[in-house]
C-alpha positions in Angstrom: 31.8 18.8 0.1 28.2 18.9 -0.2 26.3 17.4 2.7 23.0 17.2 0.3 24.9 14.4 -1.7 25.7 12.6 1.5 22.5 12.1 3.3 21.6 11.0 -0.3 24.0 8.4 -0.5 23.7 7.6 3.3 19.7 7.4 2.1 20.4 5.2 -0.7 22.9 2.5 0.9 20.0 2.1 4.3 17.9 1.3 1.0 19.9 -1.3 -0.2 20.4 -2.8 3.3 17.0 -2.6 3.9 16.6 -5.1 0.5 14.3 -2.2 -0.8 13.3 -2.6 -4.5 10.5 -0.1 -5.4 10.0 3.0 -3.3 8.3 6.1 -5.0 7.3 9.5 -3.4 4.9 11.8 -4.9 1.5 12.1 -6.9 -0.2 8.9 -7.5 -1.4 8.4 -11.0 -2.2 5.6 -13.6 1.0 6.0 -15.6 2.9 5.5 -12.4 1.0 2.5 -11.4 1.9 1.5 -15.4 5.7 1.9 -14.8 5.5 0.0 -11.7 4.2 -2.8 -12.6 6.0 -3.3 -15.9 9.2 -3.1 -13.3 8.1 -5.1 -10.6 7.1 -8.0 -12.9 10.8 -7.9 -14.8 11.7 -7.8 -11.0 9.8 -10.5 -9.3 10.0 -13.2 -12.4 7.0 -15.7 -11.6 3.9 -14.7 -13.3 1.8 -15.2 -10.1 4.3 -13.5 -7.8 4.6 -10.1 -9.9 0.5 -10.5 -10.5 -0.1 -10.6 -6.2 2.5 -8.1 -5.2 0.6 -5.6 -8.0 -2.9 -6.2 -7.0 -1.5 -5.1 -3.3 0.5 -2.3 -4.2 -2.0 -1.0 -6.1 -4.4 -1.2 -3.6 -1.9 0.8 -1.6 -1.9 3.4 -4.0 -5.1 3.5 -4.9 -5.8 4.6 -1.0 -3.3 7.1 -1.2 -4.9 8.7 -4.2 -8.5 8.8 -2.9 -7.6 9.2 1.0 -4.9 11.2 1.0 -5.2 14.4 3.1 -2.3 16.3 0.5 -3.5 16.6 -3.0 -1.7 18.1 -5.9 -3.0 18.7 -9.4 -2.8 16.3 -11.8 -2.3 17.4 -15.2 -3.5 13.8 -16.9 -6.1 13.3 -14.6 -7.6 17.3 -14.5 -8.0 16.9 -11.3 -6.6 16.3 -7.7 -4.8 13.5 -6.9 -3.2 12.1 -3.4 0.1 12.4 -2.8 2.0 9.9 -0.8 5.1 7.4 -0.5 5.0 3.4 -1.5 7.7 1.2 -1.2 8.6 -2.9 -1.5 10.7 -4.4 0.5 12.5 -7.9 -0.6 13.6 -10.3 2.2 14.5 -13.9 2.1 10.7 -15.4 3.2 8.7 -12.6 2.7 7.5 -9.0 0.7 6.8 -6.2 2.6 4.3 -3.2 0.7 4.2 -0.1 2.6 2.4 3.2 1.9 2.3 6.3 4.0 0.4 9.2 3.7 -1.3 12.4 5.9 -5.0 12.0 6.6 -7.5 14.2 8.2 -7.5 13.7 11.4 -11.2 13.0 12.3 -10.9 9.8 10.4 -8.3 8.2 12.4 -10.5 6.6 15.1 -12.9 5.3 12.2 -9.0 4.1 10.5 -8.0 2.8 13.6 -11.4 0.5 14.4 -11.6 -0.7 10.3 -7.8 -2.2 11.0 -8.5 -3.5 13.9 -12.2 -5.3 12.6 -10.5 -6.8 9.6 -6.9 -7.9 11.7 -9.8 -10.1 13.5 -11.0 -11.7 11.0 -10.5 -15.6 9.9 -10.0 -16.2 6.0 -13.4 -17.5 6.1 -14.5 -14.3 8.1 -12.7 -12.0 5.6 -14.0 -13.8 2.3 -17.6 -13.6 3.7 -17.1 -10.2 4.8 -15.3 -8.9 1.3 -18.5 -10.1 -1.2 -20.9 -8.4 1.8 -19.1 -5.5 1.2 -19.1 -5.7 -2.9 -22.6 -6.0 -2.8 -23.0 -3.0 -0.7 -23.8 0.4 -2.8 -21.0 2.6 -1.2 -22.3 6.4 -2.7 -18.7 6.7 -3.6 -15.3 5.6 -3.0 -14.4 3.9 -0.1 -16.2 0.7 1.2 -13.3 -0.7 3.0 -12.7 -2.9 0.2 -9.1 -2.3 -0.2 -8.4 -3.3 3.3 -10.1 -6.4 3.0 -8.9 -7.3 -0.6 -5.0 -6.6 1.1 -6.1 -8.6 4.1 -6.8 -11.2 2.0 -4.4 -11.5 -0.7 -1.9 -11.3 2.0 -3.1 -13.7 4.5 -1.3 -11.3 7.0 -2.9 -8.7 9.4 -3.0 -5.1 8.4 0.5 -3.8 9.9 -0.4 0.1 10.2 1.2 3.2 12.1 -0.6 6.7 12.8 1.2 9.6 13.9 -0.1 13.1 14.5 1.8 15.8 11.9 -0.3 19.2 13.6 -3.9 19.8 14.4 -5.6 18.8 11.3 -4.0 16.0 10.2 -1.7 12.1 10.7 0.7 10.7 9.2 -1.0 6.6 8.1 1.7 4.5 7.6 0.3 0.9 6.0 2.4 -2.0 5.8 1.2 -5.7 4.2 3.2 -8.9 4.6 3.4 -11.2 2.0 4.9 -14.6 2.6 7.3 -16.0 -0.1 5.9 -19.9 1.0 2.3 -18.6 0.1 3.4 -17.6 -3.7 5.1 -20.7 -4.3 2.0 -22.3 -3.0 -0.2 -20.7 -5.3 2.4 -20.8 -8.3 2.2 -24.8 -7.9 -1.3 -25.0 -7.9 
């Protein structure tokens, strides 16, 4: 008997118990974020559900594509491109988004501190703070936007996890609640 095919099965039933709908490891790229979100709305149903959940997990994977300490080549892109895990959990009053991936370990205090700032905030606080930080030329990627924009959508603090791998780099594990009573909320708006 093949022990492979067990801890695969083993993998996939924890899955299932774990009401996990999405999960996807690998390199991060626009036809994947396509795929997804064709599935997750023929998963999720309501319009404004399927539209919320895909702004966050893309948000998710956009980080992981930009931030992400492991980069393989992408053939579409011609470039680089993070590598990384994303997965959506499905329970009965809320969605869980999570992302993992490594990062260099001389940003994890600066990781640590942005979390921490925006887990702070009020609603108020974070709307304020997110068109401050639009209006803000960044020189490139990476304005905290993403954080804030999750933050937001969410209405949920940051849940995040950092683990040391070896001496250069962490494992950042991100995780953004999404409660079920604040999409039927907005649906009946």
């Amino acid at each position: 008997m093949n022990t492979e095919s067990l801890s695969l099965s083993k993998y996939l039933r924890d899955m299932s118990q774990q009401n996990v709908i999405l999960t996807f490891k690998g390199t991060i790229s626009q036809e994947i974020l396509a795929d997804v979100g064709i599935n997750l709305r023929s998963r999720l149903g309501s319009f404004h559900t399927g539209k919320r959940i895909f702004a966050i997990f893309v948000e998710l994977a956009q980080n992981i594509y930009h931030h992400s300490a492991q980069k393989e080549f992408s053939a579409s892109k011609g470039r680089p491109a993070g590598v990384g895990m994303l997965a959506i959990q499905d329970s009965n009053d809320h969605f869980i988004l999570s992302s993992g991936n490594l990062i260099e370990n001389y940003k994890v205090e600066g990781l640590k501190e942005r979390c921490q700032f925006i887990n702070q905030m009020t609603s108020e606080e974070l709307r304020t703070y997110y068109m401050q930080q639009r209006k803000r030329p960044t020189g490139g990627v990476g304005a905290n936007i993403g954080l804030i924009d999750m933050a937001r959508r969410s209405k949920n603090p940051l849940q995040y996890d950092i683990q040391d791998v070896d001496d250069d780099t962490s494992f950042f594990a991100l995780s953004i609640t999404v409660n079920k009573i604040e999409l039927e909320n907005e649906t009946a708006i």
